[in-house]
ChimeraX commands (.cxc) that place a marker at each C-alpha (Angstrom):
marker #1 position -9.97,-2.59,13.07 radius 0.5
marker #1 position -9.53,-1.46,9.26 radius 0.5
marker #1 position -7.31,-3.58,7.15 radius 0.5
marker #1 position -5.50,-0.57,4.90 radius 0.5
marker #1 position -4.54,-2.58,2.50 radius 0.5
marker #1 position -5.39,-5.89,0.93 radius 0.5
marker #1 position -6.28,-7.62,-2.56 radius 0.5
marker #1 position -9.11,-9.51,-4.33 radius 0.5
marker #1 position -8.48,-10.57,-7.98 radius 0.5
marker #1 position -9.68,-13.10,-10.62 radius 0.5
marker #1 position -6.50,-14.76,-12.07 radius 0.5
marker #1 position -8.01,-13.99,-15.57 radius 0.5
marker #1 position -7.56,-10.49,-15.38 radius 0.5
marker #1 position -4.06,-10.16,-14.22 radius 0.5
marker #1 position -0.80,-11.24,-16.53 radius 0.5
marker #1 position 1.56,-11.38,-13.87 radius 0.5
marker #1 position -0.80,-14.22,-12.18 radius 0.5
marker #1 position -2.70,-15.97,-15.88 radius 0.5
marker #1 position 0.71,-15.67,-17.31 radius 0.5
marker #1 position 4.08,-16.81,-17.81 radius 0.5
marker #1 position 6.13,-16.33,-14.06 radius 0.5
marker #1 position 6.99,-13.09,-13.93 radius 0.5
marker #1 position 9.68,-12.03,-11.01 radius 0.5
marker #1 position 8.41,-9.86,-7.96 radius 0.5
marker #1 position 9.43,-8.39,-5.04 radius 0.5
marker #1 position 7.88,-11.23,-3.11 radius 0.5
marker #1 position 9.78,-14.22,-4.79 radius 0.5
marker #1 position 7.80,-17.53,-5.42 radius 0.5
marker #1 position 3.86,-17.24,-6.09 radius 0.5
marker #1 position 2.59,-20.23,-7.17 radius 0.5
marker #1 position 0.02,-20.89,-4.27 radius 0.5
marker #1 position -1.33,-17.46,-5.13 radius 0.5
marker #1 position -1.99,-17.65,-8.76 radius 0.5
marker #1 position -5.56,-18.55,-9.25 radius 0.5
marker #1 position -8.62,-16.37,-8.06 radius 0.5
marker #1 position -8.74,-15.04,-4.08 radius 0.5
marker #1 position -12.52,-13.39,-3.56 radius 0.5
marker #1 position -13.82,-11.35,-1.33 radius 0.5
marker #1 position -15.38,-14.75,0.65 radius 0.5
marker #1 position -11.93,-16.09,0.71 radius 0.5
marker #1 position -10.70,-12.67,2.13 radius 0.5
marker #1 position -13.58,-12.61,4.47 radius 0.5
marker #1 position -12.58,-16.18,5.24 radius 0.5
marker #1 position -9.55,-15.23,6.30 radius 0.5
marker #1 position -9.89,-12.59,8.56 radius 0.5
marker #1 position -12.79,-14.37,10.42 radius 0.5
marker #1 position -12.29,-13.40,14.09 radius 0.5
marker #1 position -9.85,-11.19,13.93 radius 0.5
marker #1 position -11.38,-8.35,14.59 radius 0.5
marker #1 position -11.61,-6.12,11.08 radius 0.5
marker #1 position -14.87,-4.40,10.42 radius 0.5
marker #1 position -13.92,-1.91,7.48 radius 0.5
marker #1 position -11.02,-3.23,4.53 radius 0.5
marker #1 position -9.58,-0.80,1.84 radius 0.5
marker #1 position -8.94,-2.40,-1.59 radius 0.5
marker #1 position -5.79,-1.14,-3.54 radius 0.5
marker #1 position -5.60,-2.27,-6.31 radius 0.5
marker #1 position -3.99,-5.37,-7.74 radius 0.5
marker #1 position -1.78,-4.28,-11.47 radius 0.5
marker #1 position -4.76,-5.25,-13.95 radius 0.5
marker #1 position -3.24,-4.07,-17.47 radius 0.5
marker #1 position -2.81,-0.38,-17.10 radius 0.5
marker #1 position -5.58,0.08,-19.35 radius 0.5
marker #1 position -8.08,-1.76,-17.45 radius 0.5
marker #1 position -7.38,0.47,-14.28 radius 0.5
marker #1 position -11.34,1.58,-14.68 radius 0.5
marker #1 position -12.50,-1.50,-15.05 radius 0.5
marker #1 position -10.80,-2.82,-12.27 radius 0.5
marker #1 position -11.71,-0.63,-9.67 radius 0.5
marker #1 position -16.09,-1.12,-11.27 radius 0.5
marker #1 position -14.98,-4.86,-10.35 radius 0.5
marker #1 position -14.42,-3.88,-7.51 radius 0.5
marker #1 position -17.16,-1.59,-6.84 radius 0.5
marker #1 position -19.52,-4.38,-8.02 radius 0.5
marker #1 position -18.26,-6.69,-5.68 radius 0.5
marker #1 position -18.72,-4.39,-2.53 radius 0.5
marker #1 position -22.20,-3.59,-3.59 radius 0.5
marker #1 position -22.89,-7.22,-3.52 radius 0.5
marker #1 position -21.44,-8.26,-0.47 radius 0.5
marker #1 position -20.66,-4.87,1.33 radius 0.5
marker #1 position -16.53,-5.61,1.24 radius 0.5
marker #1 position -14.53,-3.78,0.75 radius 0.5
marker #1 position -15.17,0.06,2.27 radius 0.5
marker #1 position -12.65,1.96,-0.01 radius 0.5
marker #1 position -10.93,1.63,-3.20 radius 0.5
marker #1 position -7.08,2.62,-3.77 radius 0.5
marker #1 position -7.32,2.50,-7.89 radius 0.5
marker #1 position -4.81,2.62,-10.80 radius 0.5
marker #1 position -4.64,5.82,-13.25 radius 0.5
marker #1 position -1.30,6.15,-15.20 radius 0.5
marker #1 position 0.29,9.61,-13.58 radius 0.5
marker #1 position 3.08,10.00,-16.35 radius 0.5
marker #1 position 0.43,10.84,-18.62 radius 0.5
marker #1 position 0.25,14.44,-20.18 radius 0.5
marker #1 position -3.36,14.98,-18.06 radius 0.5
marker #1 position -5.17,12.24,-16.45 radius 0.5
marker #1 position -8.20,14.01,-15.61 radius 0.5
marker #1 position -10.31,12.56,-17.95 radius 0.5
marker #1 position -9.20,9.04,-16.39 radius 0.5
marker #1 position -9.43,10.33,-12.49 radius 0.5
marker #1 position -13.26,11.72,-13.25 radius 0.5
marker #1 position -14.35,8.60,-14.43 radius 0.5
marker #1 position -12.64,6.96,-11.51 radius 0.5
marker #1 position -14.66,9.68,-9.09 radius 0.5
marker #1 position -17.98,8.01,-10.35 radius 0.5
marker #1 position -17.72,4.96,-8.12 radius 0.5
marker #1 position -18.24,6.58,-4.69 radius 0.5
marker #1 position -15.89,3.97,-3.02 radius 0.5
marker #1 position -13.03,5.59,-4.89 radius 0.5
marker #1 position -10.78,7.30,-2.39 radius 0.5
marker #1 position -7.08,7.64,-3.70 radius 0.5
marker #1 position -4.51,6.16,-6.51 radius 0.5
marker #1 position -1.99,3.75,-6.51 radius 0.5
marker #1 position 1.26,3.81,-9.41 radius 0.5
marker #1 position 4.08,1.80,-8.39 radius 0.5
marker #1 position 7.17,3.85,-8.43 radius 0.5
marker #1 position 9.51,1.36,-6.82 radius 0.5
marker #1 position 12.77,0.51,-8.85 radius 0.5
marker #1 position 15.92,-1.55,-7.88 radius 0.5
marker #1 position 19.36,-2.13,-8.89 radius 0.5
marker #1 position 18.24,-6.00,-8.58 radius 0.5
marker #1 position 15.37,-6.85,-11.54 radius 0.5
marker #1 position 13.63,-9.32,-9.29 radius 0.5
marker #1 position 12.96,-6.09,-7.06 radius 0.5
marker #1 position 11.83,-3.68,-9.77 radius 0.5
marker #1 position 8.47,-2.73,-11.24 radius 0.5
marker #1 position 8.95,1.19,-12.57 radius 0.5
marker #1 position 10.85,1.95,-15.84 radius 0.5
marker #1 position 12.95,4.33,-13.99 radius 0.5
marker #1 position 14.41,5.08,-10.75 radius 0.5
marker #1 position 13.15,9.20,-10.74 radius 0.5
marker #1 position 9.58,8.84,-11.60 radius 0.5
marker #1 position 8.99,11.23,-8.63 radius 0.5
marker #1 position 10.56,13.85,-10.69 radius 0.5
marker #1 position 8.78,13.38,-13.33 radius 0.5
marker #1 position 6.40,17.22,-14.22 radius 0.5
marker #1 position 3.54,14.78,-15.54 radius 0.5
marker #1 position 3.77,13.12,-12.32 radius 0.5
marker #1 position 3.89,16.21,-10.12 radius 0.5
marker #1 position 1.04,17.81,-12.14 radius 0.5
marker #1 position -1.25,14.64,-12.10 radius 0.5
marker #1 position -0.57,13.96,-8.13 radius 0.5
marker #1 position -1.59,17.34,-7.31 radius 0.5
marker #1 position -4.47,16.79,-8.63 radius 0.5
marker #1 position -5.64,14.30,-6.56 radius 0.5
marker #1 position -6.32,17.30,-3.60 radius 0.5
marker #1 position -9.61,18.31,-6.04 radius 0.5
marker #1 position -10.77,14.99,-5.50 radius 0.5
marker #1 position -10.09,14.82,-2.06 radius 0.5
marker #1 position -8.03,11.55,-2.46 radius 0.5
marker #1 position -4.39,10.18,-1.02 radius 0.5
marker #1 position -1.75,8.55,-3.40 radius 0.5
marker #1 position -0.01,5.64,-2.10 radius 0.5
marker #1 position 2.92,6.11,-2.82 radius 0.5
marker #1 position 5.46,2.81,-3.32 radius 0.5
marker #1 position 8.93,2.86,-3.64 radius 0.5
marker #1 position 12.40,2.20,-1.52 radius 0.5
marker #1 position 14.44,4.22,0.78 radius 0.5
marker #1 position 16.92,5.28,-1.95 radius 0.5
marker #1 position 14.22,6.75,-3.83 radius 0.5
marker #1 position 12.54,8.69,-0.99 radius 0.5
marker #1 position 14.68,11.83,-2.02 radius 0.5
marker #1 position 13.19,12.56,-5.09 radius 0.5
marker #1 position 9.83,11.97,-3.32 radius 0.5
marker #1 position 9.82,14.69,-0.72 radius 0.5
marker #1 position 10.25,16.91,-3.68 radius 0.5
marker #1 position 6.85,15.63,-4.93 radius 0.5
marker #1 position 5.34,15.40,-1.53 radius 0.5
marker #1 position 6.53,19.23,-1.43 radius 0.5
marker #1 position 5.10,19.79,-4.17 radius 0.5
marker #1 position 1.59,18.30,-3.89 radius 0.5
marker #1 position 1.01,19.63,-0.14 radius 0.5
marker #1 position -2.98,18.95,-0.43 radius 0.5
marker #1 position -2.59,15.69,-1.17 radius 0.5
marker #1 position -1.71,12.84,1.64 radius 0.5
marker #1 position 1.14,9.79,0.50 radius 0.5
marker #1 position 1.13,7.07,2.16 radius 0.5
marker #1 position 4.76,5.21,1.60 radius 0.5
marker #1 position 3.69,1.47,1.13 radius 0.5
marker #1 position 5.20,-1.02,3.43 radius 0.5
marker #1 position 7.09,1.55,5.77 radius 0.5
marker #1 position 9.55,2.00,2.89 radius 0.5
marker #1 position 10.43,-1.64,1.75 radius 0.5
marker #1 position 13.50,-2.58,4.01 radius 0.5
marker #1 position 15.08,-5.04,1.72 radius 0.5
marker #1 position 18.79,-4.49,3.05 radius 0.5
marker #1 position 18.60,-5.57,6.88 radius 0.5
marker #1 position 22.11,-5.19,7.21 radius 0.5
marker #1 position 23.70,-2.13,9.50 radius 0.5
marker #1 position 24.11,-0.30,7.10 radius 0.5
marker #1 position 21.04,-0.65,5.82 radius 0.5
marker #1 position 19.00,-0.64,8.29 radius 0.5
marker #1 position 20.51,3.20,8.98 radius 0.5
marker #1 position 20.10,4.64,5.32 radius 0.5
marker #1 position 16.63,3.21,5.34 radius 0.5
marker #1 position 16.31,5.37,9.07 radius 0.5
marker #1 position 17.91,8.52,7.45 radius 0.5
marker #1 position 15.05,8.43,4.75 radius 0.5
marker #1 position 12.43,7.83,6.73 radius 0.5
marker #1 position 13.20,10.75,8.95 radius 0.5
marker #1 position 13.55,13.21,6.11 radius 0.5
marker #1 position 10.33,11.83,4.54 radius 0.5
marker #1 position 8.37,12.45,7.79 radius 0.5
marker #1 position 9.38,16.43,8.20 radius 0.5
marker #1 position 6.83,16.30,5.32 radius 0.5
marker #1 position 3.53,17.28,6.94 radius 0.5
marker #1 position 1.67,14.96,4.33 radius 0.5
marker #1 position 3.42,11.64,4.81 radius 0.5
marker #1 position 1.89,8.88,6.00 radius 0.5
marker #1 position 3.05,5.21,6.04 radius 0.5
marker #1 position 1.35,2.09,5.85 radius 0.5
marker #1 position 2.40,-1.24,8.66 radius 0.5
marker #1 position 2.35,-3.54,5.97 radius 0.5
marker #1 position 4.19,-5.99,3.05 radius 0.5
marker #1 position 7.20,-6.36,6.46 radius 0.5
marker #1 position 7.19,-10.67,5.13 radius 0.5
marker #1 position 8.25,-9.09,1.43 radius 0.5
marker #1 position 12.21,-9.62,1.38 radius 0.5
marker #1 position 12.50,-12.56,4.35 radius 0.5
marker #1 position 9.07,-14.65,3.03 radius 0.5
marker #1 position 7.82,-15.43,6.78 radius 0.5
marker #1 position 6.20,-13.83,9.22 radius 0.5
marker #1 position 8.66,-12.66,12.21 radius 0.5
marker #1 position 7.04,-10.90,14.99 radius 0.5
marker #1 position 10.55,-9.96,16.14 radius 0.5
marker #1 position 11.10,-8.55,12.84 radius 0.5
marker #1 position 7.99,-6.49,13.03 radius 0.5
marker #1 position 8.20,-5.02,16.18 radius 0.5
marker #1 position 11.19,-3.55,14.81 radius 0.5
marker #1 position 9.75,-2.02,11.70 radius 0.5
marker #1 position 6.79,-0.80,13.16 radius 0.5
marker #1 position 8.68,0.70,16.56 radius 0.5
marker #1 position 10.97,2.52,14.16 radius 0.5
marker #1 position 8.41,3.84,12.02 radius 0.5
marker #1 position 6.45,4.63,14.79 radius 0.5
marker #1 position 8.83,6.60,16.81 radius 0.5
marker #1 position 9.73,8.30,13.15 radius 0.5
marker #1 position 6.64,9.70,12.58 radius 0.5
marker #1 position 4.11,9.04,15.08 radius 0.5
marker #1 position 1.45,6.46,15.71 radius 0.5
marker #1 position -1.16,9.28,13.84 radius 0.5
marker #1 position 0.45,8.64,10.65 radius 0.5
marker #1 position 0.65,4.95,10.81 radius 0.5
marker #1 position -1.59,2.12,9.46 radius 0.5
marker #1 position -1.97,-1.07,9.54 radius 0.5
marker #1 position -2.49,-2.86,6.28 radius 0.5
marker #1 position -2.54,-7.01,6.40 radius 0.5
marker #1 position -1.08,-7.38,2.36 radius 0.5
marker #1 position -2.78,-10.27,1.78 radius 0.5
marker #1 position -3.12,-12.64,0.21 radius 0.5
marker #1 position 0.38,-12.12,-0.88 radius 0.5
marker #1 position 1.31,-12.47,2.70 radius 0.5
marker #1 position -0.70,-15.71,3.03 radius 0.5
marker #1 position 2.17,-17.29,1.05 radius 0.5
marker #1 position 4.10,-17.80,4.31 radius 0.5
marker #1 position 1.51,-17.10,7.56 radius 0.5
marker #1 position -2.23,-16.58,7.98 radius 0.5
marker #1 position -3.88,-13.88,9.02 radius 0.5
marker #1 position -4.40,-14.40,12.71 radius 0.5
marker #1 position -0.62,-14.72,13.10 radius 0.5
marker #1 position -0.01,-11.87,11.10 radius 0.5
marker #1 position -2.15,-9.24,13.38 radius 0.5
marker #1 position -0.77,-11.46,16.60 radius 0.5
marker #1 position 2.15,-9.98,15.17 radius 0.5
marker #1 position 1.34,-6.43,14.87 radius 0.5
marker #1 position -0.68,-6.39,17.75 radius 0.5
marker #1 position 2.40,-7.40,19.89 radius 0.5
marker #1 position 4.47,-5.15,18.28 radius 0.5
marker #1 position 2.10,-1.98,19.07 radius 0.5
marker #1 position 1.36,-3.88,23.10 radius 0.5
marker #1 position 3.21,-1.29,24.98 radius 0.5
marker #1 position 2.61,1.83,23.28 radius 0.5
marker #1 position -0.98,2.91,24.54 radius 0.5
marker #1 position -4.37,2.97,23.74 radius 0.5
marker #1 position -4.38,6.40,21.49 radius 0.5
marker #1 position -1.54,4.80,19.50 radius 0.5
marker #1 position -3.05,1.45,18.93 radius 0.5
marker #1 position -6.29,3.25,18.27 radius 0.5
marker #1 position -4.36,5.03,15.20 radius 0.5
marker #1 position -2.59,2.17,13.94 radius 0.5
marker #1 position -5.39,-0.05,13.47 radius 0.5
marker #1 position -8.36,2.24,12.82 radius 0.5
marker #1 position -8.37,6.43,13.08 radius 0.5
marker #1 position -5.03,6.67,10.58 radius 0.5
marker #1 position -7.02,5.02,7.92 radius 0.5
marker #1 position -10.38,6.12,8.92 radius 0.5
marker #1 position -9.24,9.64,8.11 radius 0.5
marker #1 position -7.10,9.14,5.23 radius 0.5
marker #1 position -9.83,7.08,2.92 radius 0.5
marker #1 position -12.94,8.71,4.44 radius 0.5
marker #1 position -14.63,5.36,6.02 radius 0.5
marker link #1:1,2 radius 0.2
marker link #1:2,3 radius 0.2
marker link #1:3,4 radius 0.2
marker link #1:4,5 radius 0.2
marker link #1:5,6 radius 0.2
marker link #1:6,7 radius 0.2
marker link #1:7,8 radius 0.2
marker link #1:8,9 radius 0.2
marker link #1:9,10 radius 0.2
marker link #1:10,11 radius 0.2
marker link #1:11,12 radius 0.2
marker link #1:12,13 radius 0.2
marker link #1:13,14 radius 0.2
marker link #1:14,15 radius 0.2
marker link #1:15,16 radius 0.2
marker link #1:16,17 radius 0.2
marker link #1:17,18 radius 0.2
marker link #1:18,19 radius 0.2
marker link #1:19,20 radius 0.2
marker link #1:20,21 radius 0.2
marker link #1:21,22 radius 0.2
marker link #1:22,23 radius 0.2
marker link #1:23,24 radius 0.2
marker link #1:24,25 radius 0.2
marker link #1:25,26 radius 0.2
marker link #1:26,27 radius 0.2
marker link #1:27,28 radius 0.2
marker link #1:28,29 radius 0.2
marker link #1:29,30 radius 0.2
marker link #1:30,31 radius 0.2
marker link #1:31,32 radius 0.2
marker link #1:32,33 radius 0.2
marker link #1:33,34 radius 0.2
marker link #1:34,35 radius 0.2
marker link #1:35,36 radius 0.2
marker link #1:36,37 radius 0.2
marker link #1:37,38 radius 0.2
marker link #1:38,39 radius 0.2
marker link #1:39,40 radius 0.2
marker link #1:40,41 radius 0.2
marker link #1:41,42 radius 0.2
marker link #1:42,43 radius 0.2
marker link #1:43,44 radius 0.2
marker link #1:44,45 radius 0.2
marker link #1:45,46 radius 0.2
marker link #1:46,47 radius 0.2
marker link #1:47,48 radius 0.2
marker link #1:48,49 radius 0.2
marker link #1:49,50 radius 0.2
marker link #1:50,51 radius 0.2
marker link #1:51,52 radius 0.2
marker link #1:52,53 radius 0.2
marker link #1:53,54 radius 0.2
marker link #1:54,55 radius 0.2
marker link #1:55,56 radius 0.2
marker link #1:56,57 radius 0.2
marker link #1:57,58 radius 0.2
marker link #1:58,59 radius 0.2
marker link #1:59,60 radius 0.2
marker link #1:60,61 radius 0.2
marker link #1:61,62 radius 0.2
marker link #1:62,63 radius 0.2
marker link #1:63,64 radius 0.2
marker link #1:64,65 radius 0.2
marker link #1:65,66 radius 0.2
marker link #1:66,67 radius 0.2
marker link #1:67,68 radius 0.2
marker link #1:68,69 radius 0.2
marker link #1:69,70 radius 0.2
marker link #1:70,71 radius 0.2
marker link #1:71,72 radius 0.2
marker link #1:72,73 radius 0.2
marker link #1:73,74 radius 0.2
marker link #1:74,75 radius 0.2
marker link #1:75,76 radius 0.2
marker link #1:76,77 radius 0.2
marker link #1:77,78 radius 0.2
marker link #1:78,79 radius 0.2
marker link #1:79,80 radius 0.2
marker link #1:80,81 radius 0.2
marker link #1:81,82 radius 0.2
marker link #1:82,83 radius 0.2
marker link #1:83,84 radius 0.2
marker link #1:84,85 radius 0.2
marker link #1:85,86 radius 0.2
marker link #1:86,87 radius 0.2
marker link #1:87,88 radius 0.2
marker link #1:88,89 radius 0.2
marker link #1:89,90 radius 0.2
marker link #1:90,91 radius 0.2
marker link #1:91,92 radius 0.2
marker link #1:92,93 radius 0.2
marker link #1:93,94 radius 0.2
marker link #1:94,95 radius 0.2
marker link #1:95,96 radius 0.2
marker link #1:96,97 radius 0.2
marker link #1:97,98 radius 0.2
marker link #1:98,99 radius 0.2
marker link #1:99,100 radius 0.2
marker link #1:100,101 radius 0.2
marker link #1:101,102 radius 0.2
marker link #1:102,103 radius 0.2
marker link #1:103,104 radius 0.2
marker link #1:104,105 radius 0.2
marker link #1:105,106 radius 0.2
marker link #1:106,107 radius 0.2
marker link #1:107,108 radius 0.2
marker link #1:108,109 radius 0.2
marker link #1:109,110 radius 0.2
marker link #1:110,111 radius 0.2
marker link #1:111,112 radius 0.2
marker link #1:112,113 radius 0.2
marker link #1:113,114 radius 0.2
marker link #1:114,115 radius 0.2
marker link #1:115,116 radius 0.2
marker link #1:116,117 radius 0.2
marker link #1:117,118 radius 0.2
marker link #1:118,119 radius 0.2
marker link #1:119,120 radius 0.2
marker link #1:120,121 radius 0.2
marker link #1:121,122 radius 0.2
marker link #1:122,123 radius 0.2
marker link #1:123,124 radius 0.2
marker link #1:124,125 radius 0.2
marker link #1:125,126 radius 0.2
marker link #1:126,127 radius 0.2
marker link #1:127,128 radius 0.2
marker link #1:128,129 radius 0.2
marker link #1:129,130 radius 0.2
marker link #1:130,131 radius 0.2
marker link #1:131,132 radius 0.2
marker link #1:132,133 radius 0.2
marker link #1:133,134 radius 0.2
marker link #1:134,135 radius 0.2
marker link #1:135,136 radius 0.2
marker link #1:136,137 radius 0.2
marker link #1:137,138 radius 0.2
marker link #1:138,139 radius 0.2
marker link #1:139,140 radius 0.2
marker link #1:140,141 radius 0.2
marker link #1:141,142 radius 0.2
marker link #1:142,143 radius 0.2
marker link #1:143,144 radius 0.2
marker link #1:144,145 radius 0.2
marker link #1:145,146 radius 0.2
marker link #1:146,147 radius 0.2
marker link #1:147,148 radius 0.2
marker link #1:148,149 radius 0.2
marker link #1:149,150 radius 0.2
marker link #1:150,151 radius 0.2
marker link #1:151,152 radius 0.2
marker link #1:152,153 radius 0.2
marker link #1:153,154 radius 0.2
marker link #1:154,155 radius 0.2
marker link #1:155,156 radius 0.2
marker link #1:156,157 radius 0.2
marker link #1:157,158 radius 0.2
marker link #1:158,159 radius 0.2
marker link #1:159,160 radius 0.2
marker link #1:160,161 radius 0.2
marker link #1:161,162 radius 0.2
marker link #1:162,163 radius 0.2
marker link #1:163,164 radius 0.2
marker link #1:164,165 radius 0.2
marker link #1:165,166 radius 0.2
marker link #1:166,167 radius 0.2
marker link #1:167,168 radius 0.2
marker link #1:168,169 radius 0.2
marker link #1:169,170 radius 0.2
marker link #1:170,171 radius 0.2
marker link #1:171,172 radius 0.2
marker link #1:172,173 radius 0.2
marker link #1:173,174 radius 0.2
marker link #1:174,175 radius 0.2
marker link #1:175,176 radius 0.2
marker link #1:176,177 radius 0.2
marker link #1:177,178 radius 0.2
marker link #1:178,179 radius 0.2
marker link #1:179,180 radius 0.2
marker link #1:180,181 radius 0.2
marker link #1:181,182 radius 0.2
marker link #1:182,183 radius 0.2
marker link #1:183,184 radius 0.2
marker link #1:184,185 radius 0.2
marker link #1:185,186 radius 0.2
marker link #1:186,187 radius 0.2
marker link #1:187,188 radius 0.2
marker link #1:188,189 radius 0.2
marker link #1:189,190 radius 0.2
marker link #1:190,191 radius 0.2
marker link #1:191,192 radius 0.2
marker link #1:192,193 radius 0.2
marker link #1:193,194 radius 0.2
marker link #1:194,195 radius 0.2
marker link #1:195,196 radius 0.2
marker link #1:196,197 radius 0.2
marker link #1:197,198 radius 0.2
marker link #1:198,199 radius 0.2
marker link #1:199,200 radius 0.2
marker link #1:200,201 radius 0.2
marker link #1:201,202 radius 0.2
marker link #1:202,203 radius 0.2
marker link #1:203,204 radius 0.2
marker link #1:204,205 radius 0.2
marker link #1:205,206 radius 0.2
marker link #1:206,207 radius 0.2
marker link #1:207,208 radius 0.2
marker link #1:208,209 radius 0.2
marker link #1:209,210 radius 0.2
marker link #1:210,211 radius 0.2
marker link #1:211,212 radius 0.2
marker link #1:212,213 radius 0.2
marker link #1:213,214 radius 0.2
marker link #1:214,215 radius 0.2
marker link #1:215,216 radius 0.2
marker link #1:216,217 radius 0.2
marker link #1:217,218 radius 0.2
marker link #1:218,219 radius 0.2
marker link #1:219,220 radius 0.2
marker link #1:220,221 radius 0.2
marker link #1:221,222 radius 0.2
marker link #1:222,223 radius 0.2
marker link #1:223,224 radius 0.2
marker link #1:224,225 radius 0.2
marker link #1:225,226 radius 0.2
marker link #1:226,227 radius 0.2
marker link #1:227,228 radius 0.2
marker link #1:228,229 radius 0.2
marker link #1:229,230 radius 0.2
marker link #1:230,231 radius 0.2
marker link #1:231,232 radius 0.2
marker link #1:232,233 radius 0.2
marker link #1:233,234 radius 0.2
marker link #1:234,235 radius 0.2
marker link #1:235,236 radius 0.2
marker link #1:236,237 radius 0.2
marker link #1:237,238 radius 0.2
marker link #1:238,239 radius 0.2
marker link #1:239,240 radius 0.2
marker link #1:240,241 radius 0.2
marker link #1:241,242 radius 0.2
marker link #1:242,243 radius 0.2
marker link #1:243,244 radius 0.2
marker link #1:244,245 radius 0.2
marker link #1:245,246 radius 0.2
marker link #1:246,247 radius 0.2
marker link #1:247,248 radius 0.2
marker link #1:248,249 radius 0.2
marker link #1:249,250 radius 0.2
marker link #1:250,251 radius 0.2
marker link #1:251,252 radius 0.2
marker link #1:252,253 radius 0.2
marker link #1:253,254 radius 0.2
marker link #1:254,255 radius 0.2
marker link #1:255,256 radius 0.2
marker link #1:256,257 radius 0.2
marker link #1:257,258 radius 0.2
marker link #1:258,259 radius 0.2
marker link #1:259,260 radius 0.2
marker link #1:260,261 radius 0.2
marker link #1:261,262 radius 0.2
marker link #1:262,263 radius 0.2
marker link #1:263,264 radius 0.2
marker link #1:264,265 radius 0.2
marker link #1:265,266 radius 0.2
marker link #1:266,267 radius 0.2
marker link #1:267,268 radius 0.2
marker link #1:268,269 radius 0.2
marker link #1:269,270 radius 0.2
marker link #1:270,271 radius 0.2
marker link #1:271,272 radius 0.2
marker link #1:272,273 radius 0.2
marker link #1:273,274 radius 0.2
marker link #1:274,275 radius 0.2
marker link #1:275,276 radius 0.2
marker link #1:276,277 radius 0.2
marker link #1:277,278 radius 0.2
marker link #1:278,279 radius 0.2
marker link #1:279,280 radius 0.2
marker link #1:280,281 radius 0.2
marker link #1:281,282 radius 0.2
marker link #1:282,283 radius 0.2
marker link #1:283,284 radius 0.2
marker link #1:284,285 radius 0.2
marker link #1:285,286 radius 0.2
marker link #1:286,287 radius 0.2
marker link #1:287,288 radius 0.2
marker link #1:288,289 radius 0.2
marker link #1:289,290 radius 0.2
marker link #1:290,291 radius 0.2
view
């Protein structure tokens, strides 16, 4: 099994952990704000099953995006964990090629990660802007990615998904893959339905890709009922080949561990064959990051 996406960090190196409390999408963090290493990691997801883990990366300042993926890179040379990096280079820049080619020097290096994701409610938002997606740096820089033969993952909420087929449409050598299925944050009818509506226009795009993960973010526990919704819908919205698993941890470990949490996925997924489970929690990533 490869674990899409997951975290290691030293509390040092990261404001929103060394600093003062800082409001996220994930509410309380106090049990998570010290260092989580790759033993810890490896700890964690002791018999369960993963063989190959992809690193994305963790909001070091946005000028220490280098330095945190050569972390990184150190780390897995040392201990062989993780098998692919998802790294940080500002795309709103006038040309980040200079930063992406220093970036393609560590060979682990496989796609970018700038959070996009804005809300109405400030506990929920992380981008300046809501439109970021429109943005011509952004389009120009993204595209760029298909020289290096990396994906962007691409994280923001249903509302926003409009703007982000343009850029999808835009960049069509270039693979997204929409972080947490979307981030559901409004389970009622209603929004439930818009959240379906964008997640069926984002998947007529023939580069969109969406990662099983983050589905504890809004309700802070782990409800298998809850994901065997989200990944069912997803699923049957764009296919089990352009689904992946990804455990979000540690920030998940602030309400479950990581046995439950694959339990939970794994029961979601029990019904829907071998080729499909096969995608979810291996050949979607294995093809995506190259491991």
């Amino acid at each position: 099994m490869i674990d899409a996406h997951f975290h290691i960090w030293r509390q040092a190196d990261l404001p929103w952990l060394s600093g003062p409390m800082q409001p996220r999408i994930f509410g309380p963090y106090e049990p998570i704000r010290r260092d989580y290493p790759i033993a810890e990691y490896r700890a964690d997801i002791a018999g369960q099953g993963v063989d190959k883990a992809v690193y994305v990366q963790a909001n070091w300042p946005a000028s220490a995006g280098f330095a945190e993926a050569e972390w990184v890179s150190a780390t897995a040379a040392e201990t062989g964990w993780p098998h692919a990096i998802v790294a940080f280079c500002d795309m709103t820049v006038a040309d980040a090629r200079p930063e992406l080619d220093r970036l393609a020097r560590l060979p682990l290096v496989r796609g970018i990660r700038q959070q996009f994701h804005w809300h109405e409610n400030p506990q929920y938002r992380f981008a300046q802007r809501a439109d970021l997606c429109r943005d011509d740096n952004v389009r120009r820089n993204v595209a760029r990615l298909a020289d290096y033969g990396w994906a962007f993952d691409l994280q923001l909420f249903a509302a926003q998904l409009p703007a982000a087929l343009d850029l999808l449409s835009a960049c069509p050598g270039v693979p997204f893959v929409l972080q947490h299925a979307g981030m559901l944050e409004d389970l009622s009818h209603d929004g439930r339905a818009a959240w379906r509506a964008a997640m069926t226009a984002y998947a007529r795009l023939p580069n969109a890709f969406a990662k099983l993960s983050g589905f504890g973010t809004f309700i802070h526990r782990n409800e298998p009922a809850h994901v065997r919704w989200l990944v069912r819908e997803t699923v049957a919205i764009l296919g089990a080949e352009r689904c992946l698993f990804g455990s979000n941890f540690p920030i998940e470990k602030l309400w479950t561990d990581y046995a439950a949490l694959v339990a939970a996925h794994r029961a979601a997924t029990d019904d829907l064959g071998a080729a499909a489970r096969a995608a979810i929690f291996h050949a979607t990533a294995s093809r995506i990051y190259r491991i």
